[in-house]
N, CA, C and O of each residue as an XYZ file, in Angstrom:
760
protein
N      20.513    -16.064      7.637
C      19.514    -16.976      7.159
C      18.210    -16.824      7.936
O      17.080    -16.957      7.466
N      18.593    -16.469      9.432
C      16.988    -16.371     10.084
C      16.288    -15.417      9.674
O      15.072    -15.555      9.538
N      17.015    -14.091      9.355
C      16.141    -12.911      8.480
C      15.346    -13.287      7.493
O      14.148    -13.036      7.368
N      16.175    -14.016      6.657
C      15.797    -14.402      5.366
C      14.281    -15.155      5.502
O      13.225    -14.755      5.011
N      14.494    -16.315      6.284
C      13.397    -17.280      6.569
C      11.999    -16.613      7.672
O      10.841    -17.020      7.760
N      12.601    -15.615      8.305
C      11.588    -14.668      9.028
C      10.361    -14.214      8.329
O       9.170    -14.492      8.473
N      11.197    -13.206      7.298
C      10.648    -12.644      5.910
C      10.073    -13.216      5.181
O       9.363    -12.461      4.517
N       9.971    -14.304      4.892
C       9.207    -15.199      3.849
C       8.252    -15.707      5.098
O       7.157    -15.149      5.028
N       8.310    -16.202      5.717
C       7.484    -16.701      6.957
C       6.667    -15.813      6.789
O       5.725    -16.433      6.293
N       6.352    -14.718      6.862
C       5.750    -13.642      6.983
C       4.955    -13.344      5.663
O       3.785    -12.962      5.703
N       5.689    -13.548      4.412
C       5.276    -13.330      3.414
C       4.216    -14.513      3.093
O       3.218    -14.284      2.409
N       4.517    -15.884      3.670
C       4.014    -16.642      3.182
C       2.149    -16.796      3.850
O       1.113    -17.302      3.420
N       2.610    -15.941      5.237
C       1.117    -16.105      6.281
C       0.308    -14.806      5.719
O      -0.844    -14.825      6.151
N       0.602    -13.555      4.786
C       0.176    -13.155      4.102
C      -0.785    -13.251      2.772
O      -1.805    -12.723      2.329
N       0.269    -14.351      2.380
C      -0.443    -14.694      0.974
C      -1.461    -16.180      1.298
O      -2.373    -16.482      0.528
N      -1.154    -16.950      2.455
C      -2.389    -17.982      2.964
C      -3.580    -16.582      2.954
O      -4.469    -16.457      2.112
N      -3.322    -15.646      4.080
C      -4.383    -15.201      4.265
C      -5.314    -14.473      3.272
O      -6.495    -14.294      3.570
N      -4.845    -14.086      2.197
C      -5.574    -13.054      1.202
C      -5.857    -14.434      0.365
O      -6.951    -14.295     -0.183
N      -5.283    -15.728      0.052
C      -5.781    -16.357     -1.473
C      -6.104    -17.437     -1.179
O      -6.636    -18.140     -2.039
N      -5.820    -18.104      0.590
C      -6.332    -19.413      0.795
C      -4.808    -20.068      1.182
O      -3.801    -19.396      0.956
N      -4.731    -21.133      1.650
C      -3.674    -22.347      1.776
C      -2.907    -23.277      0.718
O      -1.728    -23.629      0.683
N      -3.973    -23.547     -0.120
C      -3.725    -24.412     -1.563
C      -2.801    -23.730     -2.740
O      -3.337    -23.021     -3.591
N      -1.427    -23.972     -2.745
C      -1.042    -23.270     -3.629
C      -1.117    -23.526     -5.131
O      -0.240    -23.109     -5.887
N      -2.135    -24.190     -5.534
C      -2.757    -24.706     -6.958
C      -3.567    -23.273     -7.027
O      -3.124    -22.427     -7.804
N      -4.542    -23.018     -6.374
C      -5.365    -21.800     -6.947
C      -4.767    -20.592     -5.983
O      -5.502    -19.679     -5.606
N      -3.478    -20.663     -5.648
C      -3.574    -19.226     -4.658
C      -1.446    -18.850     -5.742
O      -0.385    -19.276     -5.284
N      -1.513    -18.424     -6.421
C      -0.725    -18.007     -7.104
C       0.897    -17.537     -6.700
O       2.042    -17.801     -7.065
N       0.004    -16.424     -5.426
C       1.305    -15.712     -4.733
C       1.729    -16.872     -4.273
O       2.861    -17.305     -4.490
N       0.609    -17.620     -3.420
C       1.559    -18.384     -2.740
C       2.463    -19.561     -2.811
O       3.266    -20.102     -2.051
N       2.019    -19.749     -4.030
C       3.282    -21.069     -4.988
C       4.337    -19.684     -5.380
O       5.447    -19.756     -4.854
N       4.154    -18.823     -5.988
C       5.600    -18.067     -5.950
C       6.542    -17.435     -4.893
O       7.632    -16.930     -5.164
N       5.817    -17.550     -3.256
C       6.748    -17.621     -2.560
C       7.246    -18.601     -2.108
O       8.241    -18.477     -1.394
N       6.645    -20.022     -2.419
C       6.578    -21.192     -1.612
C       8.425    -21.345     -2.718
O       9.580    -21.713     -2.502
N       7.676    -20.833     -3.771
C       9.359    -21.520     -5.004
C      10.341    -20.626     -4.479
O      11.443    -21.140     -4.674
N      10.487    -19.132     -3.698
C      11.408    -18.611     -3.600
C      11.869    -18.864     -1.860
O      12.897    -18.357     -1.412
N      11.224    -19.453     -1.270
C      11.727    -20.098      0.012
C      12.773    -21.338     -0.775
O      13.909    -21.525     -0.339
N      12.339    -21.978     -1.733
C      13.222    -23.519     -1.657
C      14.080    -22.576     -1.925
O      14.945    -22.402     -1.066
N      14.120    -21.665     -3.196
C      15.926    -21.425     -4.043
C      16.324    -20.752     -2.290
O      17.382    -21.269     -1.931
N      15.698    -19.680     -1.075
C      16.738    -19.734     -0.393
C      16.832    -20.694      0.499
O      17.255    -20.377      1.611
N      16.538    -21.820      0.290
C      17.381    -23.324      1.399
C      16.318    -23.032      2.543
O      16.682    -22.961      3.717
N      14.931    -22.856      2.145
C      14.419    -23.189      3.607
C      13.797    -24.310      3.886
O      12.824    -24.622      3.200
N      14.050    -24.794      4.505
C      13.422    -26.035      5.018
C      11.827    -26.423      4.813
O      10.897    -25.741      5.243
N      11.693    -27.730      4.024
C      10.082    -27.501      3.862
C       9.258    -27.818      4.908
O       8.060    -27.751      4.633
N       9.599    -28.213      6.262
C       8.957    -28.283      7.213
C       8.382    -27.051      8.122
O       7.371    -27.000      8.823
N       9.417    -26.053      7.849
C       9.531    -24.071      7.523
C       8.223    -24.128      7.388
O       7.329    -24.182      8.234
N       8.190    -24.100      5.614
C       6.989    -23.505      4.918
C       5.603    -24.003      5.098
O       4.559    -23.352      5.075
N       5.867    -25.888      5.372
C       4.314    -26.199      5.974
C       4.002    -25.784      7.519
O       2.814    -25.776      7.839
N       5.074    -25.405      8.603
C       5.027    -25.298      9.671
C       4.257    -23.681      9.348
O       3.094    -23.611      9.745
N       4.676    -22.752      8.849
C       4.494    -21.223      8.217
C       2.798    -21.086      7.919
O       2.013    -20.285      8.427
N       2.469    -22.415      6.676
C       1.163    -22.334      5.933
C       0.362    -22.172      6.981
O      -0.519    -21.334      7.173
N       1.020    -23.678      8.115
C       0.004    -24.302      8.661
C      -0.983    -23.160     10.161
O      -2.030    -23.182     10.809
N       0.235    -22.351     10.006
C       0.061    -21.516     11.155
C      -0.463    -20.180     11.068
O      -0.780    -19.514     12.053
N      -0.557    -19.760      9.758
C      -1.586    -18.915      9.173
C      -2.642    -19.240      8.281
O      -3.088    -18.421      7.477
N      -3.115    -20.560      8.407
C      -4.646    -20.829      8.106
C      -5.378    -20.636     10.044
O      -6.520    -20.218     10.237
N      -4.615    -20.960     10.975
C      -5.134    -21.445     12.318
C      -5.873    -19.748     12.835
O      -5.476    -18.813     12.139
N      -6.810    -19.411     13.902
C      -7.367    -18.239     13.999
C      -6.779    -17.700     14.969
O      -6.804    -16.485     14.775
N      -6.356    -17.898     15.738
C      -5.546    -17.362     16.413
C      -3.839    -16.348     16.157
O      -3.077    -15.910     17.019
N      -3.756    -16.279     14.815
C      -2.862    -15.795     14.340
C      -3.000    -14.621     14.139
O      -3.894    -14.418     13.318
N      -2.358    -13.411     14.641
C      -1.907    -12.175     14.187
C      -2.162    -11.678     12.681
O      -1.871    -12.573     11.887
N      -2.621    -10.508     12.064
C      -2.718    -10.358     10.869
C      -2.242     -9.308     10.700
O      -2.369     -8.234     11.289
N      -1.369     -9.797      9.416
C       0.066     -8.810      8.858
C      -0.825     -7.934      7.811
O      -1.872     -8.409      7.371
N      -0.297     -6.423      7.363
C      -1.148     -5.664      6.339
C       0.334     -5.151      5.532
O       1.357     -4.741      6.079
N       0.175     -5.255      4.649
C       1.050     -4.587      3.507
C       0.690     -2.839      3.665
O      -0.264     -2.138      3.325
N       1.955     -2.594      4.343
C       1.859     -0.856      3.936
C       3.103     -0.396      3.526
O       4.188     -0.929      3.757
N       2.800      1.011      2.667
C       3.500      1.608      1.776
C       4.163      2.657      2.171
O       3.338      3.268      2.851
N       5.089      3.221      2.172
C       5.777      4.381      2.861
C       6.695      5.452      1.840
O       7.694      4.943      1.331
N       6.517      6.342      1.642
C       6.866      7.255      0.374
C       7.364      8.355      1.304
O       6.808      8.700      2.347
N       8.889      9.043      0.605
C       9.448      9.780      1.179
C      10.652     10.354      0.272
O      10.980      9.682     -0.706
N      11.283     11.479      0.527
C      12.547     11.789      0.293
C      13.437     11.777      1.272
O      13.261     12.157      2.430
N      14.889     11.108      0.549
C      15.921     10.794      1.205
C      16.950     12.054      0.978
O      16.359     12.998      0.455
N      18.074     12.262      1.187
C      19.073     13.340      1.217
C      19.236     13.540     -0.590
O      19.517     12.698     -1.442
N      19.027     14.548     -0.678
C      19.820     15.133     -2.140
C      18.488     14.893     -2.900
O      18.505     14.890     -4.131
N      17.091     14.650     -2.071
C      15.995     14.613     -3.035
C      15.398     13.550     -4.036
O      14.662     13.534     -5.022
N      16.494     12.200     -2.829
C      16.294     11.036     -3.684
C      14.797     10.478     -3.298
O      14.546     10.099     -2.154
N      13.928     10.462     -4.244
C      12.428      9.922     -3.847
C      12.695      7.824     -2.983
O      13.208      6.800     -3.434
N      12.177      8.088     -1.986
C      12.397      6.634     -1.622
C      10.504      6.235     -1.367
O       9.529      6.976     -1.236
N      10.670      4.583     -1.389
C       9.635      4.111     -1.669
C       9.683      2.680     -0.586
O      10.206      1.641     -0.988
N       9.102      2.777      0.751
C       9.382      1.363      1.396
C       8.473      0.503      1.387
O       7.616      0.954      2.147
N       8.019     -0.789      0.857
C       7.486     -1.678      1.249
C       7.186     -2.364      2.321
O       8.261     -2.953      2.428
N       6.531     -2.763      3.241
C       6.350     -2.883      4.706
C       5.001     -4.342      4.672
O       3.939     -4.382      4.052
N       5.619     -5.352      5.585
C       4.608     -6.417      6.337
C       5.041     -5.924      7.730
O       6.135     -5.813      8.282
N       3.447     -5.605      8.180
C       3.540     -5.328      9.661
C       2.189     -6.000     10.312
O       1.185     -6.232      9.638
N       2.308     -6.289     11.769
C       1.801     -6.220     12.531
C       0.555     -5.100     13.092
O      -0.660     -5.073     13.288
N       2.063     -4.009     13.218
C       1.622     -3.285     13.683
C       1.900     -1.481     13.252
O       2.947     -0.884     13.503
N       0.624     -0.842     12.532
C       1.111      0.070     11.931
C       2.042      0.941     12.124
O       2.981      1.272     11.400
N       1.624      1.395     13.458
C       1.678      2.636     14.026
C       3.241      2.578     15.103
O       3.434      3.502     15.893
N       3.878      1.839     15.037
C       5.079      1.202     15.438
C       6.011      1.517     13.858
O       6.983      2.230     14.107
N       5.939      1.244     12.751
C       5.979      0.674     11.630
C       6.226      2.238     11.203
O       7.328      2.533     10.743
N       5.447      3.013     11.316
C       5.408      4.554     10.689
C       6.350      5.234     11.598
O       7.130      6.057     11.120
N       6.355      4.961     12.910
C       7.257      5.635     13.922
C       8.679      5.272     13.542
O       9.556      6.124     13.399
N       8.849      4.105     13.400
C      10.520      3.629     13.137
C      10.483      4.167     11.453
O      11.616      4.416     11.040
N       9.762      4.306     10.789
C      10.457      4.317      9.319
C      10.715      6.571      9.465
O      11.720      7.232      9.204
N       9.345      7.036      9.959
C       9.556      8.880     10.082
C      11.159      9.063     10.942
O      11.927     10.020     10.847
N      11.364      7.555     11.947
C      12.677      7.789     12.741
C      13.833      7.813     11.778
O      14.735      8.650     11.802
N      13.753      7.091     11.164
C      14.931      6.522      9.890
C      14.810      7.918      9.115
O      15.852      8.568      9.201
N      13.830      8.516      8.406
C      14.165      9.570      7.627
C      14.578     10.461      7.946
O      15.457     11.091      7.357
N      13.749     10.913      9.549
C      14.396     12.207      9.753
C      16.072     11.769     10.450
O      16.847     12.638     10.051
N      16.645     10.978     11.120
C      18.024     10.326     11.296
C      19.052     10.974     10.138
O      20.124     11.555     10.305
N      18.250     10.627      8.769
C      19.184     10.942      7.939
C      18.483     11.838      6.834
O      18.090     11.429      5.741
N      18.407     12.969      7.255
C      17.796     13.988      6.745
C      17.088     13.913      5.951
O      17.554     14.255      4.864
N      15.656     13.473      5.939
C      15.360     12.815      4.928
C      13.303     13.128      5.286
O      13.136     13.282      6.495
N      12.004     13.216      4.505
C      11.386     13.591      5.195
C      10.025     12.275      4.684
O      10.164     11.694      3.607
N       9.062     12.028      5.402
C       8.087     11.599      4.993
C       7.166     12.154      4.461
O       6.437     13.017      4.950
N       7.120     11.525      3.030
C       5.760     11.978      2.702
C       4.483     11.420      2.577
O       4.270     10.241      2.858
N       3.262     12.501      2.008
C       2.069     11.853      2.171
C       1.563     10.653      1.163
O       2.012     10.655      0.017
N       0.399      9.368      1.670
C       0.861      8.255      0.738
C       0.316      8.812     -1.048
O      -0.370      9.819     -1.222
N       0.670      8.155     -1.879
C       0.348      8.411     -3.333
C       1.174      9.623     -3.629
O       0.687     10.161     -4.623
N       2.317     10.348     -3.152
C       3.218     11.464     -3.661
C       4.238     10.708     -4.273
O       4.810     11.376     -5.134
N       4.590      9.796     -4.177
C       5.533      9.149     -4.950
C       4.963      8.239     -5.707
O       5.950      7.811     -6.305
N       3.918      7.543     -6.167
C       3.540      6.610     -7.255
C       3.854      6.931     -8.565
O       4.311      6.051     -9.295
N       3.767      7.493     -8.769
C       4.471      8.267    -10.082
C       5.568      7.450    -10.710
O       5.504      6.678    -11.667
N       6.799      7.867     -9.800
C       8.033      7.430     -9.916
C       8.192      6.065    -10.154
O       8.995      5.782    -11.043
N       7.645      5.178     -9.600
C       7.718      4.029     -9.807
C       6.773      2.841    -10.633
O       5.548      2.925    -10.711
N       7.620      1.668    -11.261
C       6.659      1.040    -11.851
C       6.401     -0.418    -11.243
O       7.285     -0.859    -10.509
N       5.706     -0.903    -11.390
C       5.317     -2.323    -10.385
C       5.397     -3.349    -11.522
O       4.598     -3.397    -12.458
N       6.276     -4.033    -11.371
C       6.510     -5.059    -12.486
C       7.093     -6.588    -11.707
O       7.590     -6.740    -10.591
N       6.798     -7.605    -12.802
C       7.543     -9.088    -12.237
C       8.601     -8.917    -12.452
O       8.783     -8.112    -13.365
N       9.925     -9.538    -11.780
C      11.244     -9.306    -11.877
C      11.162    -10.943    -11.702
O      10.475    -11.484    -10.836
N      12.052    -11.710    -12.756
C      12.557    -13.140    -12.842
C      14.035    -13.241    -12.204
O      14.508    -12.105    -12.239
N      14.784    -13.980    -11.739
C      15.978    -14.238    -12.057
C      16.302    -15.560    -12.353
O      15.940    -16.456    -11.591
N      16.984    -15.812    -13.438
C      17.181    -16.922    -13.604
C      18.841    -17.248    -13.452
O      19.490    -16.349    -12.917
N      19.596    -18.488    -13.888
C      21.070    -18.864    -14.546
C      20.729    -18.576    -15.844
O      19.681    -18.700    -16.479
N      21.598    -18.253    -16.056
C      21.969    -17.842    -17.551
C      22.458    -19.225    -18.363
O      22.179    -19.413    -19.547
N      23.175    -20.097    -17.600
C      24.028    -21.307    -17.911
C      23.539    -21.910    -18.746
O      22.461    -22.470    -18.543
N      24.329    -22.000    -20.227
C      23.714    -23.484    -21.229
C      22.258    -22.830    -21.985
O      21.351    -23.572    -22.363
N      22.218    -21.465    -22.113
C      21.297    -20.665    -22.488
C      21.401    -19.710    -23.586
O      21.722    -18.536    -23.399
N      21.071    -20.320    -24.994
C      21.300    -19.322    -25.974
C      20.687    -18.248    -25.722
O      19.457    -18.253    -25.780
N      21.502    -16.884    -25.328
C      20.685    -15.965    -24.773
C      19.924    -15.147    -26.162
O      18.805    -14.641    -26.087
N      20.575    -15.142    -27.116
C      19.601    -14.273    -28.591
C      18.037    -14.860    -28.455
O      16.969    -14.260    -28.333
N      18.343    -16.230    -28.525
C      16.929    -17.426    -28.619
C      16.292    -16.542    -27.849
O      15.548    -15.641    -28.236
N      16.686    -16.891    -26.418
C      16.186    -16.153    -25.414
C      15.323    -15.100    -25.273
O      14.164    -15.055    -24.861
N      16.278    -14.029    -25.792
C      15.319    -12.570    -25.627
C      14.489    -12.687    -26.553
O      13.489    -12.080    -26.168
N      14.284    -13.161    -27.678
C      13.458    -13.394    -28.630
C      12.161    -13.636    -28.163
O      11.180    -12.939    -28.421
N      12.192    -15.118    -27.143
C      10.870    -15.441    -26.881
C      10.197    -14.891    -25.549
O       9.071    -15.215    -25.170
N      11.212    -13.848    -24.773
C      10.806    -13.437    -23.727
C      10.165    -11.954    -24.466
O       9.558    -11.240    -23.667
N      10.234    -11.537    -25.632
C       9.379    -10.255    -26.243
C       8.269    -10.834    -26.384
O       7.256    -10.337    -25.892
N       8.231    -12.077    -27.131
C       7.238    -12.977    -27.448
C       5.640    -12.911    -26.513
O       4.439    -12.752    -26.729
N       6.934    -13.239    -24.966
C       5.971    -13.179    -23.778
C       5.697    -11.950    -23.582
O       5.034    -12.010    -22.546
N       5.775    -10.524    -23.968
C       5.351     -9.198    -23.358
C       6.838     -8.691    -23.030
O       7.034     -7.521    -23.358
N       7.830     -9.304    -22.491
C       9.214     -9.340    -21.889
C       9.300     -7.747    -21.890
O       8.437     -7.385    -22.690
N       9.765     -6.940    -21.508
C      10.368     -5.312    -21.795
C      12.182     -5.160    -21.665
O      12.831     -4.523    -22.495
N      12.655     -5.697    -20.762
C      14.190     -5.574    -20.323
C      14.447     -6.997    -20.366
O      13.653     -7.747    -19.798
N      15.754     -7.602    -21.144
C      16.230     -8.359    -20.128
C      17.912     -7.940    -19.851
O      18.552     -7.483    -20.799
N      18.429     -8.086    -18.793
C      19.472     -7.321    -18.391
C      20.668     -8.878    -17.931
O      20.515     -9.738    -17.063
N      21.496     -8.734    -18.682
C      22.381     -9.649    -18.202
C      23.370     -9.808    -17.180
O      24.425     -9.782    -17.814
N      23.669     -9.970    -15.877
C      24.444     -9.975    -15.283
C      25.599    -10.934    -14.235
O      25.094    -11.205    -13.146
N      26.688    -11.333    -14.381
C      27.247    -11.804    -13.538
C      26.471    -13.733    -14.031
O      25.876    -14.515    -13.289
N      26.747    -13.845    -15.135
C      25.721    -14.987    -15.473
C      24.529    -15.408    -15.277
O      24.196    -16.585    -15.413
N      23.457    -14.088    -14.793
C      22.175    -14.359    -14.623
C      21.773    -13.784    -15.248
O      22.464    -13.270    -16.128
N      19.855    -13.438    -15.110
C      19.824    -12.511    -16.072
C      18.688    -12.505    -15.640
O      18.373    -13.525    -15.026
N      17.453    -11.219    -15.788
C      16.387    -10.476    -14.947
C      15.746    -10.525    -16.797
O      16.247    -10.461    -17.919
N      14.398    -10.675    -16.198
C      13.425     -9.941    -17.017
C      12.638     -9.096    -16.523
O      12.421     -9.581    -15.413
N      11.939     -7.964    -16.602
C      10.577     -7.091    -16.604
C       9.796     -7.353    -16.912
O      10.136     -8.184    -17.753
N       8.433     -7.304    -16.928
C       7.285     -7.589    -17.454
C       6.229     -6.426    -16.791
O       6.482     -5.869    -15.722
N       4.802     -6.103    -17.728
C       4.427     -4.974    -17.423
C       2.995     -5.681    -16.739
O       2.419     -5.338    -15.707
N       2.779     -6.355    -17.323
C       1.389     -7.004    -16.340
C       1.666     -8.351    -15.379
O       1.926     -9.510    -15.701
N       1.497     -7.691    -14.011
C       1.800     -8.475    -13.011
C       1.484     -9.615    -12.646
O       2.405    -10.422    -12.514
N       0.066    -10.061    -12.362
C       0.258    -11.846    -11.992
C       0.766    -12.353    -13.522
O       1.774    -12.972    -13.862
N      -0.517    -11.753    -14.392
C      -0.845    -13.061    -15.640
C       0.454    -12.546    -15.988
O      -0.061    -11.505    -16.398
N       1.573    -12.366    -16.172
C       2.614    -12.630    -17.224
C       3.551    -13.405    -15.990
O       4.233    -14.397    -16.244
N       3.489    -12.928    -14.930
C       4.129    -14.089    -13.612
C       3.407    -15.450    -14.140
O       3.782    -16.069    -15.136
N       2.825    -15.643    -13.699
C       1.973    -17.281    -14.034
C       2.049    -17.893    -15.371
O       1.844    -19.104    -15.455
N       2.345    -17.141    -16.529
C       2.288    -17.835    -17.791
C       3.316    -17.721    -18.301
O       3.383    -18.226    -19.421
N       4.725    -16.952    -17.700
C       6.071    -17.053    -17.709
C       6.656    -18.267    -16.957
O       7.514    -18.978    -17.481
N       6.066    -18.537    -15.445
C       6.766    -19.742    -14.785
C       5.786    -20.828    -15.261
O       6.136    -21.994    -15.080
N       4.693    -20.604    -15.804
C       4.310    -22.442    -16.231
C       4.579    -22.562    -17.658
O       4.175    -23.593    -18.195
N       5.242    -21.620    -18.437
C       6.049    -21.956    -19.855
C       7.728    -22.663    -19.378
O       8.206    -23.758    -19.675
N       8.296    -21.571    -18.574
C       9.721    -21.422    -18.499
C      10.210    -22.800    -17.541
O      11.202    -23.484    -17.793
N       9.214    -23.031    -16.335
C       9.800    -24.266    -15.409
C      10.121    -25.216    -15.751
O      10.650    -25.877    -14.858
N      10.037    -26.007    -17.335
C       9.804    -27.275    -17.557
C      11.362    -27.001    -18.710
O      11.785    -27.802    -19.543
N      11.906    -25.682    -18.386
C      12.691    -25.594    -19.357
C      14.049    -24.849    -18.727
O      15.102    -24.940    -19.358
N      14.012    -24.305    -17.799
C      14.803    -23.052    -16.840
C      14.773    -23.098    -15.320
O      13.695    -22.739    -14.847
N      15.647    -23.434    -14.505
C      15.517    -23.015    -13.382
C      15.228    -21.442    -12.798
O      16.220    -20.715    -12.756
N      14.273    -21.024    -12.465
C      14.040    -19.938    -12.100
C      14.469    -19.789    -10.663
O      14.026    -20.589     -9.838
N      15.060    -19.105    -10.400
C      16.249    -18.667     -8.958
C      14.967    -17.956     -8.367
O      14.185    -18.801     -7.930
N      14.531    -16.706     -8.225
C      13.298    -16.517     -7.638
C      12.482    -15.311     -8.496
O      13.151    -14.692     -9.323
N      11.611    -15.094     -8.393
C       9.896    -13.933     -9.096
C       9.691    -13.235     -8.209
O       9.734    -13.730     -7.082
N       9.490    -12.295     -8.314
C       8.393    -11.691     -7.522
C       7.988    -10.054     -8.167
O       8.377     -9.725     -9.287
N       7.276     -9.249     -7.406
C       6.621     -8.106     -7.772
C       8.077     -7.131     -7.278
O       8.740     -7.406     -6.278
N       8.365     -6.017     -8.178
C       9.613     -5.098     -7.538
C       9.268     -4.170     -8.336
O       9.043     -4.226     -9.544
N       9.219     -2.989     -7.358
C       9.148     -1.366     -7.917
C      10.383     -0.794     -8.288
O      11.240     -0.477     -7.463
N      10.550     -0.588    -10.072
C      11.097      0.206    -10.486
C      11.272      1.322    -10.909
O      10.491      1.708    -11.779
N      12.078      2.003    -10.567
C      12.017      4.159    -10.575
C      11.937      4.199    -12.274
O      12.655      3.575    -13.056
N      10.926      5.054    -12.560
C      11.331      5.485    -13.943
C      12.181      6.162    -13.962
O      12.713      6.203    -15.071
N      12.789      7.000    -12.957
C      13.935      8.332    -13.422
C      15.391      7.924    -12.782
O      15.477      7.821    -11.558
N      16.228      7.754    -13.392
C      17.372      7.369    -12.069
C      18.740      8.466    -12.735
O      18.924      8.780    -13.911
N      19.387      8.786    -11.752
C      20.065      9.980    -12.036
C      21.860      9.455    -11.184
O      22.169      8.906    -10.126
N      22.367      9.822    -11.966
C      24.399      9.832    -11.178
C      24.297     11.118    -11.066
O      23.828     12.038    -11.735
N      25.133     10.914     -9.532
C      25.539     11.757     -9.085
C      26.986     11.914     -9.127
O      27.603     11.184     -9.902
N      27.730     12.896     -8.295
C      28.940     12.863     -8.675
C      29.713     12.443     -7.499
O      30.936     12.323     -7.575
């Protein structure tokens, strides 16, 4: 759980810093603020979190990207909140070459991947036909059923985030949103 709450801590002093404190006009940060409650964090957490990345004295985290091949030529793609870059590039070139695996230069892998909203919701008490119906409606591309939940895709990132959770909230518990890179090519092996 402390990982968990670390990570969002982090995510959340991110998204104060790029859109503001107020999560009425700062978007990301009502969609991480909703995926701290579904994992049980404490809301004294998230205002203790806000409150401590509006203050100036705070450290500033940068979103970096890390593109590489893993063994057998599997293209990998890491997402990264850091501190500190150059720490950050050393442990991830450590990890590849560990397992034979090599770094590459940034934008060699964009290709491969697509940047889309990923929903999860319960499935529970949910005519799912209805369902997919009005999630095409919304732009929807996949929805994938699993284990009684069920994921949507979407191809344009905030505005179909924002006009999916202020249609769907008043109607669906949404478990958590966010932005997730999916491989266009995926291959079995043997």
């Amino acid at each position: 759980m402390s990982k968990a709450f670390t990570k969002i801590g982090k995510e959340l002093s991110q998204a104060v810093k790029e859109g503001g404190p107020n999560p009425e006009s700062n978007s990301r940060l009502r969609v991480i603020i909703q995926n701290a409650k579904a994992a049980n964090m404490p809301k004294d957490n998230i205002e203790r979190a806000i409150a401590k990345a509006t203050s100036k004295d705070t450290s500033s985290y940068k979103e970096m990207v890390y593109e590489g091949y893993g063994p057998y030529g599997i293209a990998i793609l890491i997402e990264t909140l850091t501190d500190n870059p150059t720490r950050t590039v050393a442990n991830v070139r450590a990890a590849f070459t560990k397992f034979n695996g090599t770094l590459g230069t940034s934008g060699s892998l964009d290709f491969a991947f697509e940047h889309k909203c990923m929903f999860r919701i319960s499935a529970e008490g949910i005519d799912m036909e209805e369902f997919e119906l009005k999630i095409i409606d919304f732009g929807g591309e996949e929805v994938d059923k699993m284990r009684k939940k069920m994921k949507s895709l979407f191809t344009d990132r905030l505005k179909h985030l924002e006009q999916f959770r202020n249609f769907w909230m008043r109607k669906i518990e949404i478990k958590s949103a966010g932005l997730e890179r999916i491989p266009t090519d995926t291959k079995k092996t043997n």
